[in-house]
Biopython code that builds the backbone (N, CA, C, O; Angstrom):
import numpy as np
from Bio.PDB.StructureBuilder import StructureBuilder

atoms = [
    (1, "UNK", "N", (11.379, 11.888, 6.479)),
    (1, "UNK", "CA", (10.759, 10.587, 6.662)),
    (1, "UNK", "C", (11.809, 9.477, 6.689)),
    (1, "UNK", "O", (11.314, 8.534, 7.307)),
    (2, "UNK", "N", (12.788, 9.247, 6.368)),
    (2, "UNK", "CA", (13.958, 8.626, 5.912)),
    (2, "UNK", "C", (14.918, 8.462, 7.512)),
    (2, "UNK", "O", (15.461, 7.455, 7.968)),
    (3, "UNK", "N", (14.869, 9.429, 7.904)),
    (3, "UNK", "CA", (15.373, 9.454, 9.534)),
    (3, "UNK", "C", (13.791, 8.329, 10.295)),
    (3, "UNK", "O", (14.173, 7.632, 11.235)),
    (4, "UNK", "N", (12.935, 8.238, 10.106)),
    (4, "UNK", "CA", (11.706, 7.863, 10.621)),
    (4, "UNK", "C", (12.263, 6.500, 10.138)),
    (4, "UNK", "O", (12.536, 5.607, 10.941)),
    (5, "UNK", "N", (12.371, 6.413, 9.236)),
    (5, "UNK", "CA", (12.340, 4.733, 8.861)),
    (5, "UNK", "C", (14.028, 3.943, 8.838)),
    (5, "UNK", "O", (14.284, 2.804, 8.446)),
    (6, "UNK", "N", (15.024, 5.003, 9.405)),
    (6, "UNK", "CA", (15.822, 4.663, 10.133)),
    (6, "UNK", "C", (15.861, 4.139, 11.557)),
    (6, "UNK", "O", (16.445, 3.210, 12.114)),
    (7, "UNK", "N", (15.131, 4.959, 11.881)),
    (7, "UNK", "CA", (14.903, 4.962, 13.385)),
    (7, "UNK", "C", (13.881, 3.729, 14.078)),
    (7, "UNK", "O", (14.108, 3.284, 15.203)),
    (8, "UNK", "N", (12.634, 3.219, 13.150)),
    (8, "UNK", "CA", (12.265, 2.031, 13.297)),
    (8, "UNK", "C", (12.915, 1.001, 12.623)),
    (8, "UNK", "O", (12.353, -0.094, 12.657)),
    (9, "UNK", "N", (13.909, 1.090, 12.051)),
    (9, "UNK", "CA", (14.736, -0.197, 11.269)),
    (9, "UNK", "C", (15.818, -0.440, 12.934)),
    (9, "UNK", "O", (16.042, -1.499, 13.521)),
    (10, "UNK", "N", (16.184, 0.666, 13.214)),
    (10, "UNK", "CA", (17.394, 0.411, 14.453)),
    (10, "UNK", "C", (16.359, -0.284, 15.487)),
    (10, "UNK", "O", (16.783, -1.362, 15.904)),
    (11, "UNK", "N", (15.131, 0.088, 15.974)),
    (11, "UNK", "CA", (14.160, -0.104, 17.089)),
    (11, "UNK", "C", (13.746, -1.566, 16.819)),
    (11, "UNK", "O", (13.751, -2.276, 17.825)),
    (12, "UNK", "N", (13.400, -2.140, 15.692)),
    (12, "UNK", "CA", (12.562, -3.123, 15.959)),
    (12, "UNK", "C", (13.651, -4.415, 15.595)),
    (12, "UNK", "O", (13.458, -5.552, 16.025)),
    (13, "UNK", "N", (14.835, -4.040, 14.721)),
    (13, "UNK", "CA", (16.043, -5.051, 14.685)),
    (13, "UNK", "C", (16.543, -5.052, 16.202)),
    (13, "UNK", "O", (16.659, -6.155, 16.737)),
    (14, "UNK", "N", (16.782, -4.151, 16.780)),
    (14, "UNK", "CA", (17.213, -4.580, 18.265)),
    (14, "UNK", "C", (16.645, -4.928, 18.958)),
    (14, "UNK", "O", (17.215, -5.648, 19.778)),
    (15, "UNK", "N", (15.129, -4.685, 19.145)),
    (15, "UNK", "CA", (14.440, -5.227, 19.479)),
    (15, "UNK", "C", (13.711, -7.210, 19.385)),
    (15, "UNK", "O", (13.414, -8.140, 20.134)),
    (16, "UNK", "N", (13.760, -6.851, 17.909)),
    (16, "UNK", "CA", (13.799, -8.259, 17.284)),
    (16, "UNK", "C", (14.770, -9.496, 17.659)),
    (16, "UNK", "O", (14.585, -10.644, 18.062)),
    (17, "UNK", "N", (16.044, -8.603, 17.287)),
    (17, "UNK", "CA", (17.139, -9.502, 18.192)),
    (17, "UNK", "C", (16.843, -10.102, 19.547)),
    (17, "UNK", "O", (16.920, -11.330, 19.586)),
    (18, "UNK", "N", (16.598, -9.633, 20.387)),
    (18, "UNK", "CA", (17.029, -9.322, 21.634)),
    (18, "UNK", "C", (15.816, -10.662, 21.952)),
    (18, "UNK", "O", (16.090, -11.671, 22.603)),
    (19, "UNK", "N", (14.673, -10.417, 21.421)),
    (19, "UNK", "CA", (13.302, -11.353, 21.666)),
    (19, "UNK", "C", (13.973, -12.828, 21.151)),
    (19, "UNK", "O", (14.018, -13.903, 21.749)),
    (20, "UNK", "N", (14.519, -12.421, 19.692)),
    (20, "UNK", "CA", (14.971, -13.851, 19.292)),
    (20, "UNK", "C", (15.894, -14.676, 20.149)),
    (20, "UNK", "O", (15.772, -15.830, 20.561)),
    (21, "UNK", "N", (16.775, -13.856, 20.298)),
    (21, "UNK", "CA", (17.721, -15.084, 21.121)),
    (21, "UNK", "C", (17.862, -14.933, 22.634)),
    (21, "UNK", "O", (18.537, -15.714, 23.306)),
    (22, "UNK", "N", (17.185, -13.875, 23.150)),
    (22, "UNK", "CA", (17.588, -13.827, 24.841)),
    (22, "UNK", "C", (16.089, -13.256, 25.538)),
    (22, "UNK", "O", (16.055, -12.417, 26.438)),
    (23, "UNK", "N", (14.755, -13.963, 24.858)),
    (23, "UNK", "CA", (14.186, -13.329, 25.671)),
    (23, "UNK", "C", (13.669, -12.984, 27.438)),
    (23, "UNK", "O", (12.811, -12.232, 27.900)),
    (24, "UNK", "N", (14.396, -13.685, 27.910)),
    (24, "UNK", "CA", (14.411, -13.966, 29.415)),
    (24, "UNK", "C", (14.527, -12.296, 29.785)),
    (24, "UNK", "O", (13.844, -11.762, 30.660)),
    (25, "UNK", "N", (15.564, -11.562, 28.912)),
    (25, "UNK", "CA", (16.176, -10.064, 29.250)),
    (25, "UNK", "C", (15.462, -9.181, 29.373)),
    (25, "UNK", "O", (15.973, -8.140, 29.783)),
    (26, "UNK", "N", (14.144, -9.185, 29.114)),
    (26, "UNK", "CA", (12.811, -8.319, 28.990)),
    (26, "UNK", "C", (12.168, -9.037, 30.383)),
    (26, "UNK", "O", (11.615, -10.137, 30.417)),
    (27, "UNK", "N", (12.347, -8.296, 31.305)),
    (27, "UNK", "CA", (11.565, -8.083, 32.951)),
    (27, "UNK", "C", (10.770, -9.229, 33.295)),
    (27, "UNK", "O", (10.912, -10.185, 34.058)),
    (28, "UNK", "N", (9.677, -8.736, 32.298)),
    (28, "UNK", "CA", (8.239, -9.506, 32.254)),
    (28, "UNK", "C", (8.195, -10.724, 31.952)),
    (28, "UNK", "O", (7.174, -11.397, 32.095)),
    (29, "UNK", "N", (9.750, -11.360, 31.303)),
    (29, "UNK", "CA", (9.798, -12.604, 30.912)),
    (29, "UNK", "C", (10.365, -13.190, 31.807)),
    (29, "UNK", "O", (9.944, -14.326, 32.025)),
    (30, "UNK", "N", (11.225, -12.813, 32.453)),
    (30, "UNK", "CA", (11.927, -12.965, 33.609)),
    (30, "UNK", "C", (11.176, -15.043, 34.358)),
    (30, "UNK", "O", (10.017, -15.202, 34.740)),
    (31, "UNK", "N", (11.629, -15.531, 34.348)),
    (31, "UNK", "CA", (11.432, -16.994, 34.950)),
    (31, "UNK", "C", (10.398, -17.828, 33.675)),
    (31, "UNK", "O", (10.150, -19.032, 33.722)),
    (32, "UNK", "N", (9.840, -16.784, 32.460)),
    (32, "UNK", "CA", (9.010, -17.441, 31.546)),
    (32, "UNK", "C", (9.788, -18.805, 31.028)),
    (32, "UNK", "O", (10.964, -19.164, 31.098)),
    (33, "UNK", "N", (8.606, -19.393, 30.482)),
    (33, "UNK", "CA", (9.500, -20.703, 29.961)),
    (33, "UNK", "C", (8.115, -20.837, 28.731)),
    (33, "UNK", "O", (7.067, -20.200, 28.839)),
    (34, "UNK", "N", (8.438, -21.837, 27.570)),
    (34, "UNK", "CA", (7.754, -22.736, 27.091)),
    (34, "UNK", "C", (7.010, -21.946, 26.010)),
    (34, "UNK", "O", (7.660, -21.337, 25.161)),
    (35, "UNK", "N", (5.857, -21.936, 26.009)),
    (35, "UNK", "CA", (4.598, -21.168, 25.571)),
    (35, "UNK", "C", (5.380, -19.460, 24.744)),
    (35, "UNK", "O", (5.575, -19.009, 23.616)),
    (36, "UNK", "N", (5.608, -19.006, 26.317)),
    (36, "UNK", "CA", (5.943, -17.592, 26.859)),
    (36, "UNK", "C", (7.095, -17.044, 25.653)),
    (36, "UNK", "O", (6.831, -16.319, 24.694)),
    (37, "UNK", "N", (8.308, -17.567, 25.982)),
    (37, "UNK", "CA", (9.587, -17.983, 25.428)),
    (37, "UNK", "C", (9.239, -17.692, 23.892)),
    (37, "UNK", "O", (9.556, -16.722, 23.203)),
    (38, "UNK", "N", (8.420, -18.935, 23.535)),
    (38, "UNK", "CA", (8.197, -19.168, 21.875)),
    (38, "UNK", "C", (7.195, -18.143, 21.052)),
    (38, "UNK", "O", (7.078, -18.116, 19.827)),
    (39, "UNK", "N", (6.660, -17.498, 21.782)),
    (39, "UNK", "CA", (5.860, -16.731, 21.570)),
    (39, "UNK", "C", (6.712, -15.141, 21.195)),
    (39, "UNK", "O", (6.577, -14.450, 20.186)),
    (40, "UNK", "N", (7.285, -14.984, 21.978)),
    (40, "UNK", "CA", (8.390, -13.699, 22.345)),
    (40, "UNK", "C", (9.274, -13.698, 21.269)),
    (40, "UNK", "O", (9.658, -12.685, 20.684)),
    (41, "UNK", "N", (9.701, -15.240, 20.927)),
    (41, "UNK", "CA", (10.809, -15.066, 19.740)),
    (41, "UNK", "C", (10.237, -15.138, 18.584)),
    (41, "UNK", "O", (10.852, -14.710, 17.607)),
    (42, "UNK", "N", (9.079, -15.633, 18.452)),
    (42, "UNK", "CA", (7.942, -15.087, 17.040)),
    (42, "UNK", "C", (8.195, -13.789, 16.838)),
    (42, "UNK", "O", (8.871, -13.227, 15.976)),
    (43, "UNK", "N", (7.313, -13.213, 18.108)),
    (43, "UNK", "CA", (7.337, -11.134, 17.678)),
    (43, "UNK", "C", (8.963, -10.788, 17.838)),
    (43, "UNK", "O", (9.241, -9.634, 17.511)),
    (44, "UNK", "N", (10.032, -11.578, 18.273)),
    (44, "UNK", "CA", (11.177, -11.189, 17.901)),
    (44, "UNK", "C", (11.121, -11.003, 16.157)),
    (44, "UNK", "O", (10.995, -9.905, 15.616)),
    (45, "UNK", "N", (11.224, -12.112, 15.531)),
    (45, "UNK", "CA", (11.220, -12.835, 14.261)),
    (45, "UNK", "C", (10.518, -11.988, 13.180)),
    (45, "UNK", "O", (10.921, -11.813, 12.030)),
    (46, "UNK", "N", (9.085, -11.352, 13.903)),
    (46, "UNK", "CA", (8.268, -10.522, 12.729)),
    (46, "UNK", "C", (8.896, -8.993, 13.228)),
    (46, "UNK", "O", (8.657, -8.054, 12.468)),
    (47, "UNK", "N", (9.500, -8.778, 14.177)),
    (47, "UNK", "CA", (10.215, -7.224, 14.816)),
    (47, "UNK", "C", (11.502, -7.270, 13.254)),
    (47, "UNK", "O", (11.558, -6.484, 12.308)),
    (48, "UNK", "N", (12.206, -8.272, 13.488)),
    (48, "UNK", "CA", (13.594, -7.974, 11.838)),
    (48, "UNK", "C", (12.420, -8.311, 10.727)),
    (48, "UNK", "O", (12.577, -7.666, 9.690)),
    (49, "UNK", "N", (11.646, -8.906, 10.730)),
    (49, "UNK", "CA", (11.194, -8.681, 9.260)),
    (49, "UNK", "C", (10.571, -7.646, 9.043)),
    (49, "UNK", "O", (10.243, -7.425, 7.877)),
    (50, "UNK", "N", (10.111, -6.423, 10.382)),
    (50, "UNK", "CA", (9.908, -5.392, 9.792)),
    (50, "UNK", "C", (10.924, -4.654, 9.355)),
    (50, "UNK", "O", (10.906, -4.131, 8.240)),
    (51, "UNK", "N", (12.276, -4.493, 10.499)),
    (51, "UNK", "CA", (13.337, -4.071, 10.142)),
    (51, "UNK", "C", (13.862, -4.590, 8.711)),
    (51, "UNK", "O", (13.755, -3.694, 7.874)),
    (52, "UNK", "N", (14.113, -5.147, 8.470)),
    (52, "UNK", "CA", (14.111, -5.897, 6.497)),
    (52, "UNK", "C", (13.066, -5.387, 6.055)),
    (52, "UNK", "O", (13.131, -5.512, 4.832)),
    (53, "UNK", "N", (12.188, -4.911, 6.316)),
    (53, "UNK", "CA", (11.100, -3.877, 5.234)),
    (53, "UNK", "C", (11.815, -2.713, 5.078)),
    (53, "UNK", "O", (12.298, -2.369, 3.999)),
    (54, "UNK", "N", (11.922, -1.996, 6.258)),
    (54, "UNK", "CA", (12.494, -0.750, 6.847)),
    (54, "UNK", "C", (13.776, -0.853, 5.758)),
    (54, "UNK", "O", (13.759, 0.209, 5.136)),
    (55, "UNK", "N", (14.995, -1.787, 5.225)),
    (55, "UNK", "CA", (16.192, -1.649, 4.571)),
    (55, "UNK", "C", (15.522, -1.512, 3.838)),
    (55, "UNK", "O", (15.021, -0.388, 3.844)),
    (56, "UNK", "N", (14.976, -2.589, 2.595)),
    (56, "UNK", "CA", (14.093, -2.789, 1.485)),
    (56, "UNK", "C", (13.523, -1.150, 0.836)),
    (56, "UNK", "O", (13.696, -0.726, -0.307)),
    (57, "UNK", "N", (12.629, -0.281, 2.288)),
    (57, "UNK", "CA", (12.096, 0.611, 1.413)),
    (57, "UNK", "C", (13.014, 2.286, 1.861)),
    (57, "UNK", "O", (12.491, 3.398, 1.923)),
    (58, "UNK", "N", (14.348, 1.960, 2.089)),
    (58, "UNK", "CA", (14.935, 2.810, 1.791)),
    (58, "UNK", "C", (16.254, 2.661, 1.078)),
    (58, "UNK", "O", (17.163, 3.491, 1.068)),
    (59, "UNK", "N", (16.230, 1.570, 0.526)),
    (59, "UNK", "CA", (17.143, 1.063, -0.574)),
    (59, "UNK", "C", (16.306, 1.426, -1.788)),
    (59, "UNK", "O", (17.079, 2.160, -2.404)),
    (60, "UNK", "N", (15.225, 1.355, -2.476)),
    (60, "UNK", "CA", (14.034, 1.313, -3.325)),
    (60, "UNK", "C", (12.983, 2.896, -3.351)),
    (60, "UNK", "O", (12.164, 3.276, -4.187)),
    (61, "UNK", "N", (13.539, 3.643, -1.820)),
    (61, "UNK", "CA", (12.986, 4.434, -1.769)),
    (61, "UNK", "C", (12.022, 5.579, -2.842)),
    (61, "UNK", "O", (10.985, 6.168, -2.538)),
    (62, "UNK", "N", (12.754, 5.626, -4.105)),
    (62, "UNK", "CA", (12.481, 6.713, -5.283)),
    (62, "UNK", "C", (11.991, 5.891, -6.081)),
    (62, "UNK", "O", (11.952, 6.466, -7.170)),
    (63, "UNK", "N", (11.479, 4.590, -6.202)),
    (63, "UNK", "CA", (10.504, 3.728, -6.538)),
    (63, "UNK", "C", (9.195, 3.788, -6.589)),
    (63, "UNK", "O", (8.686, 3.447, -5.521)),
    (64, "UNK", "N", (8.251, 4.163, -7.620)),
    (64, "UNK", "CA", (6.712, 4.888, -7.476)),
    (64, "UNK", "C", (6.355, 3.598, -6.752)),
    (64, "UNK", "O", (6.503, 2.443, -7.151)),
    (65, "UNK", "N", (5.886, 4.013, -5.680)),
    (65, "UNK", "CA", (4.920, 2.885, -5.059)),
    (65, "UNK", "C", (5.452, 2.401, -3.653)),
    (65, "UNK", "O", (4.783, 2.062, -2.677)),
    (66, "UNK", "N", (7.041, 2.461, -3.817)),
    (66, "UNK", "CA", (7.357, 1.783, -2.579)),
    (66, "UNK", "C", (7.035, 2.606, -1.090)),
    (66, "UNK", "O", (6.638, 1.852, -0.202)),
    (67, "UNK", "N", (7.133, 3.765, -0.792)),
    (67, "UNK", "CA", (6.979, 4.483, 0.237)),
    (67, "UNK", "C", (5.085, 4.195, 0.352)),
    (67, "UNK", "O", (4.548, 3.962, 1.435)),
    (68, "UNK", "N", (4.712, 4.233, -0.282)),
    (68, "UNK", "CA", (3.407, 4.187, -0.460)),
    (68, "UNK", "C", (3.134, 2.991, 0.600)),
    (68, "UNK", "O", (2.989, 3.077, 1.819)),
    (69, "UNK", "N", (3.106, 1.766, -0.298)),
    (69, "UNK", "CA", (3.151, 0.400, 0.387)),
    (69, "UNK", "C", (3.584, 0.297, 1.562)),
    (69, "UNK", "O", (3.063, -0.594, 2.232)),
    (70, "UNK", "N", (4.310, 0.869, 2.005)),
    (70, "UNK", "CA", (5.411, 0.778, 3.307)),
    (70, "UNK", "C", (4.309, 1.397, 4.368)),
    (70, "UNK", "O", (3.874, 0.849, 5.381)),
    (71, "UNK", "N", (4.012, 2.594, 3.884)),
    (71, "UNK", "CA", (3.287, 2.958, 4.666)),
    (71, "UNK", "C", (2.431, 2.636, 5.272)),
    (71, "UNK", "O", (2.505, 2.780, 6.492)),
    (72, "UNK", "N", (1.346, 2.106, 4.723)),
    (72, "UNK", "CA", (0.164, 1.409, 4.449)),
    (72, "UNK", "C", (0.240, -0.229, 5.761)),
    (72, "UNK", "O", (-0.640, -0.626, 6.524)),
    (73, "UNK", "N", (1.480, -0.718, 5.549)),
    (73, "UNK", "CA", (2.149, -1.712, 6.121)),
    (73, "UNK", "C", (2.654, -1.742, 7.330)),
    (73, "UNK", "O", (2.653, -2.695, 8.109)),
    (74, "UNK", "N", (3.223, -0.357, 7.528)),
    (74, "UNK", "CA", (3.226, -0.128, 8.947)),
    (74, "UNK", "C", (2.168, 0.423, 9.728)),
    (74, "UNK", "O", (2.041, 0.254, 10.941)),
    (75, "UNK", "N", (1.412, 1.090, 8.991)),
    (75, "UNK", "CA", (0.222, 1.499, 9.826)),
    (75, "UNK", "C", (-0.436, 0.204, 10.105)),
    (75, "UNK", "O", (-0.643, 0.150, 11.317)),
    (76, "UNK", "N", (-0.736, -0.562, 9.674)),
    (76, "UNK", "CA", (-1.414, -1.759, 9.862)),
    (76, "UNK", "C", (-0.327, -2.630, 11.187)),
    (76, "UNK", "O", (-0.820, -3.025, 12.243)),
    (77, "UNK", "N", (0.907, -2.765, 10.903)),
    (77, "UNK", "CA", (1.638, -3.648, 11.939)),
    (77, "UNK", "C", (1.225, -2.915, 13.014)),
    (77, "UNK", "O", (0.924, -3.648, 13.956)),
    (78, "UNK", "N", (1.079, -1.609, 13.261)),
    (78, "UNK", "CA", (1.275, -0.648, 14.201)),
    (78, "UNK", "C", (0.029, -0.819, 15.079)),
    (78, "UNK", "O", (0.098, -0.986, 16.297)),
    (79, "UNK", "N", (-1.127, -0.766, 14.372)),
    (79, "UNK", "CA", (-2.048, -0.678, 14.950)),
    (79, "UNK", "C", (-2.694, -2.215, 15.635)),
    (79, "UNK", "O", (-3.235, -2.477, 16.709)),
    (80, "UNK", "N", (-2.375, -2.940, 14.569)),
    (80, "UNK", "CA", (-2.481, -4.656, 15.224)),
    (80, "UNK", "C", (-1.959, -4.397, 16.459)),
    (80, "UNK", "O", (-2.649, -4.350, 17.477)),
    (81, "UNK", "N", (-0.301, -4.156, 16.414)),
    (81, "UNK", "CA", (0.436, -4.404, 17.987)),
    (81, "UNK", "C", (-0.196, -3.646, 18.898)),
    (81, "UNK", "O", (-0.426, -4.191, 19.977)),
    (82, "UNK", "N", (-0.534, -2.541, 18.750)),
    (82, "UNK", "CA", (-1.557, -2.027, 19.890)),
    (82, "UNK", "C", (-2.667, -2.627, 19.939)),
    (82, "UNK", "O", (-2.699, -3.211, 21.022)),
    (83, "UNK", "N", (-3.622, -2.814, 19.352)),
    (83, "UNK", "CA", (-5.071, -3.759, 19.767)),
    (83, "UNK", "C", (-4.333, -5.014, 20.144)),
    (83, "UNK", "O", (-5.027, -5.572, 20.995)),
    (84, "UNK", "N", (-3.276, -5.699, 19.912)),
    (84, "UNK", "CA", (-3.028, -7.191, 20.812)),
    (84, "UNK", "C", (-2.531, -6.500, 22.140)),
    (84, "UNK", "O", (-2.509, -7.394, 22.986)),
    (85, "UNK", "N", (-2.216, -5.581, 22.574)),
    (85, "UNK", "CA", (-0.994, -5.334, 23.170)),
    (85, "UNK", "C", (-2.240, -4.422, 24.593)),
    (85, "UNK", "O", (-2.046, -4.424, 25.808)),
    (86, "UNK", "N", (-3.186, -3.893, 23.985)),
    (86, "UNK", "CA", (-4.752, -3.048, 24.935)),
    (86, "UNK", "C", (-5.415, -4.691, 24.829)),
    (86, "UNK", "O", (-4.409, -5.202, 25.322)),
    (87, "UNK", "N", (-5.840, -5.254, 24.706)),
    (87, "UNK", "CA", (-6.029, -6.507, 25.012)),
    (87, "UNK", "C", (-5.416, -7.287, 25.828)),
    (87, "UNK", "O", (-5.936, -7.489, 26.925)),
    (88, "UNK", "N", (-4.516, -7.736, 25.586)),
    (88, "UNK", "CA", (-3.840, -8.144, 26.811)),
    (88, "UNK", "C", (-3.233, -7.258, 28.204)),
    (88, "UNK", "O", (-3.041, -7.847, 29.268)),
    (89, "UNK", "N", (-2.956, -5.728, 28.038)),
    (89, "UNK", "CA", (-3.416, -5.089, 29.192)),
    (89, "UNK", "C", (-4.623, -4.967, 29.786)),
    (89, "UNK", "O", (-4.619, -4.910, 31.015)),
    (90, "UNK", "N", (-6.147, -4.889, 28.944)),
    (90, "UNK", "CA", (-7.111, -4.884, 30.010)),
    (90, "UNK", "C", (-7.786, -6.093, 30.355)),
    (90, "UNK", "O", (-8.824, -6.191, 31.008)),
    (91, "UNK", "N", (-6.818, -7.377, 29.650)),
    (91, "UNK", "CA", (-7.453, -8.807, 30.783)),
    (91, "UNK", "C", (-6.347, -8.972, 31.530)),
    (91, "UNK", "O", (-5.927, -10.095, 31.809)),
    (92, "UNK", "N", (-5.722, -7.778, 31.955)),
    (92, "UNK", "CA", (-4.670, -8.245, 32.805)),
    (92, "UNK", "C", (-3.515, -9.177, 33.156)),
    (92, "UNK", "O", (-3.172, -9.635, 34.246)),
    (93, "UNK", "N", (-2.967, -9.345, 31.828)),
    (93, "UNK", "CA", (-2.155, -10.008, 31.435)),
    (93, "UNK", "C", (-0.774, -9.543, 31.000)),
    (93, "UNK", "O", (0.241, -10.216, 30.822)),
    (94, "UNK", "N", (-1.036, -7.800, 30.826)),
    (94, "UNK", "CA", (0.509, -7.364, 31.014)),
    (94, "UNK", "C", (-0.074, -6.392, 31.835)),
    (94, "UNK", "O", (-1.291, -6.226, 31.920)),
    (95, "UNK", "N", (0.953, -5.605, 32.574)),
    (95, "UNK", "CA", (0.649, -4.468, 33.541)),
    (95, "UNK", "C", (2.134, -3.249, 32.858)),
    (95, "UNK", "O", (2.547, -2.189, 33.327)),
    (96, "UNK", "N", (2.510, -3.928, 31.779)),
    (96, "UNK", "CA", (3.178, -2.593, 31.169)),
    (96, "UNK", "C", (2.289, -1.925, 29.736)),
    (96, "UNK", "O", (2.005, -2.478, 28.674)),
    (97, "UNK", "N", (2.063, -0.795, 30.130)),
    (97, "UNK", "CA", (1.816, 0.141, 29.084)),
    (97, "UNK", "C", (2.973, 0.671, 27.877)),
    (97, "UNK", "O", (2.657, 1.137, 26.782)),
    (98, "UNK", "N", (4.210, 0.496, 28.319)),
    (98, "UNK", "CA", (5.155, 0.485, 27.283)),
    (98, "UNK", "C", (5.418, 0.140, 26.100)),
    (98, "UNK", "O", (6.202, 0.681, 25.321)),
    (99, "UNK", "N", (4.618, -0.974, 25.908)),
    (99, "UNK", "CA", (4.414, -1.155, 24.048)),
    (99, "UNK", "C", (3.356, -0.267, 23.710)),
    (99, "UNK", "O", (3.679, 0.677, 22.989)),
    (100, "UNK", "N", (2.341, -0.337, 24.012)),
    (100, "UNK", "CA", (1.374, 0.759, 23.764)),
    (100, "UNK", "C", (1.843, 2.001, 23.389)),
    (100, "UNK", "O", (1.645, 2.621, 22.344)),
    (101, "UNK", "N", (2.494, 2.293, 24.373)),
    (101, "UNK", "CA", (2.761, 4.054, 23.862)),
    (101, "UNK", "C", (4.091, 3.853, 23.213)),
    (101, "UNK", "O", (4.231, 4.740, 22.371)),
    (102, "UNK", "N", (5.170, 3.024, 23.252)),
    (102, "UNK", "CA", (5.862, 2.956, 21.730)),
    (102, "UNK", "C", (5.055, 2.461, 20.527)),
    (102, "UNK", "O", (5.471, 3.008, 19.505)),
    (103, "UNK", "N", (4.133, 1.689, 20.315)),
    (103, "UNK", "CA", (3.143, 1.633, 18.942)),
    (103, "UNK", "C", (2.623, 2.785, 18.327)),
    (103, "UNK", "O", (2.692, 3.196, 17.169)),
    (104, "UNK", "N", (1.921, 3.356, 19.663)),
    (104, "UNK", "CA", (1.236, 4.591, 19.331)),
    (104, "UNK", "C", (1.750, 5.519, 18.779)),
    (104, "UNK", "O", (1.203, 6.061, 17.819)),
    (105, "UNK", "N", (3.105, 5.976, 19.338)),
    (105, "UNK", "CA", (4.209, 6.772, 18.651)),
    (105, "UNK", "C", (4.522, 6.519, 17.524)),
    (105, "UNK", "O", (4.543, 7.477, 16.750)),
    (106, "UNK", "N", (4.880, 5.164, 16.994)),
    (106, "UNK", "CA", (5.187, 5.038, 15.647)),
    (106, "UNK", "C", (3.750, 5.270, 15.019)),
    (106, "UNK", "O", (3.704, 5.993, 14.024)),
    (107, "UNK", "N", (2.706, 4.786, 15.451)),
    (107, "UNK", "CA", (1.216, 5.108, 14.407)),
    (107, "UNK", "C", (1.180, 5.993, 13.978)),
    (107, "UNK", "O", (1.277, 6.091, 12.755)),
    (108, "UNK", "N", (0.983, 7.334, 14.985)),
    (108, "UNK", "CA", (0.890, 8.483, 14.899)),
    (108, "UNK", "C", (2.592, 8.985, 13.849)),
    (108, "UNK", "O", (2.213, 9.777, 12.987)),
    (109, "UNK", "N", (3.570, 8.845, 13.766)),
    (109, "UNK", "CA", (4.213, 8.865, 12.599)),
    (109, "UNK", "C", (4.442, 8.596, 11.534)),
    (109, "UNK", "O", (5.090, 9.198, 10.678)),
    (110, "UNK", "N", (3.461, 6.851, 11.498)),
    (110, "UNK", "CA", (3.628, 7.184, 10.163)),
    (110, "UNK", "C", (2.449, 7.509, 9.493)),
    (110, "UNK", "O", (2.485, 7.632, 8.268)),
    (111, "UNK", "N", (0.842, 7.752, 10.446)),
    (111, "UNK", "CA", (-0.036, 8.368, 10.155)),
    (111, "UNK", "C", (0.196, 9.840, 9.330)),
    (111, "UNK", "O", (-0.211, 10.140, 8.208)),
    (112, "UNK", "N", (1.082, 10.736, 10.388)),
    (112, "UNK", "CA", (1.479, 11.527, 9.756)),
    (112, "UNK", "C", (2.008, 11.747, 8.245)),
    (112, "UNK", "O", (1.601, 12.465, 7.332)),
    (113, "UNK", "N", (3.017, 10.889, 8.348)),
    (113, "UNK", "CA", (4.045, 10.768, 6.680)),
    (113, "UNK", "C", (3.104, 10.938, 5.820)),
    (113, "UNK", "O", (2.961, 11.846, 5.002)),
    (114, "UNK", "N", (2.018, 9.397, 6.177)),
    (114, "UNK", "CA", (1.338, 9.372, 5.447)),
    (114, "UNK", "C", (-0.236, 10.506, 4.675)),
    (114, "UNK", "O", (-0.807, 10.473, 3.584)),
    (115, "UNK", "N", (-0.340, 10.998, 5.387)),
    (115, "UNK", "CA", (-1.039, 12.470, 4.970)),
    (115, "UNK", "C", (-0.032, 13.356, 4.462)),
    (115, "UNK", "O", (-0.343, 13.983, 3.449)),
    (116, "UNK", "N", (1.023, 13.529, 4.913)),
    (116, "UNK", "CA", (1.830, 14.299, 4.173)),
    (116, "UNK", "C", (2.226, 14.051, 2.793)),
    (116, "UNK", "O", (2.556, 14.832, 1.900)),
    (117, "UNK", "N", (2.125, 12.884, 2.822)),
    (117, "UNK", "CA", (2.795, 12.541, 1.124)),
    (117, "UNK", "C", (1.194, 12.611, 0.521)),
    (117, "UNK", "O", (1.083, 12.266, -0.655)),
    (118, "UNK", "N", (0.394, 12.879, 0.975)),
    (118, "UNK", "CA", (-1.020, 13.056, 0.008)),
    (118, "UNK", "C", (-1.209, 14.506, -0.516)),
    (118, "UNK", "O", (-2.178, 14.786, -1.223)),
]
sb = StructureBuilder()
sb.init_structure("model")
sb.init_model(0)
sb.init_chain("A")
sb.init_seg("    ")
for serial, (resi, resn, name, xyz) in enumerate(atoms, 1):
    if name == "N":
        sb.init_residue(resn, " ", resi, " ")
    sb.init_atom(name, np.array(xyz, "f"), 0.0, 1.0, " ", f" {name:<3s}", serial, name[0])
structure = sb.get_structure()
């Protein structure tokens, strides 16, 4: 699990980054301005504060409770970003499915963990 919460600490900090200060670099943003822009560097902004969870609960890891919480926390971020993310694909407002099925992937992992540690 520890490789898992490596692997979304690297994904959503680079990700995060990338929204925060250059989001033009993502396709779809491509000529965005204003609204678009400020919006992008928000979910940049909450992308490292998951990554800063992601350090947090593997610094703390052997902590009764912390993997727990974590879990619980990402399943919830996970599943929000997909219901905003199928929402705005079926009013036609994005035409990429690519967050979707990276959300879904992480759901379904840490869905998993999370039955496993039960």
């Amino acid at each position: 699990m520890k490789i898992w919460i490596v692997l979304t600490l690297i994904v959503e900090l680079v990700v995060g980054l990338l929204l925060l200060t250059f989001p033009e670099v993502v396709p779809q943003l491509k000529g965005a301005e204003g609204t678009a822009l400020a919006m992008s560097r928000m979910y940049g902004a909450a992308a490292i504060t998951i990554a800063v969870l992601c350090f947090w609960t593997l610094r703390y890891y052997t902590v009764d409770g912390v993997v727990g919480l974590f879990l619980h926390v990402m399943i919830a971020f996970q599943f929000m970003i997909i219901v905003a993310s199928v929402i705005s694909y079926v009013k036609g407002e994005s035409v990429d499915a690519g967050p979707i099925i990276l959300h879904s992937a992480f759901l379904i992992g840490y869905i998993f963990f999370y039955f496993k540690r039960r």
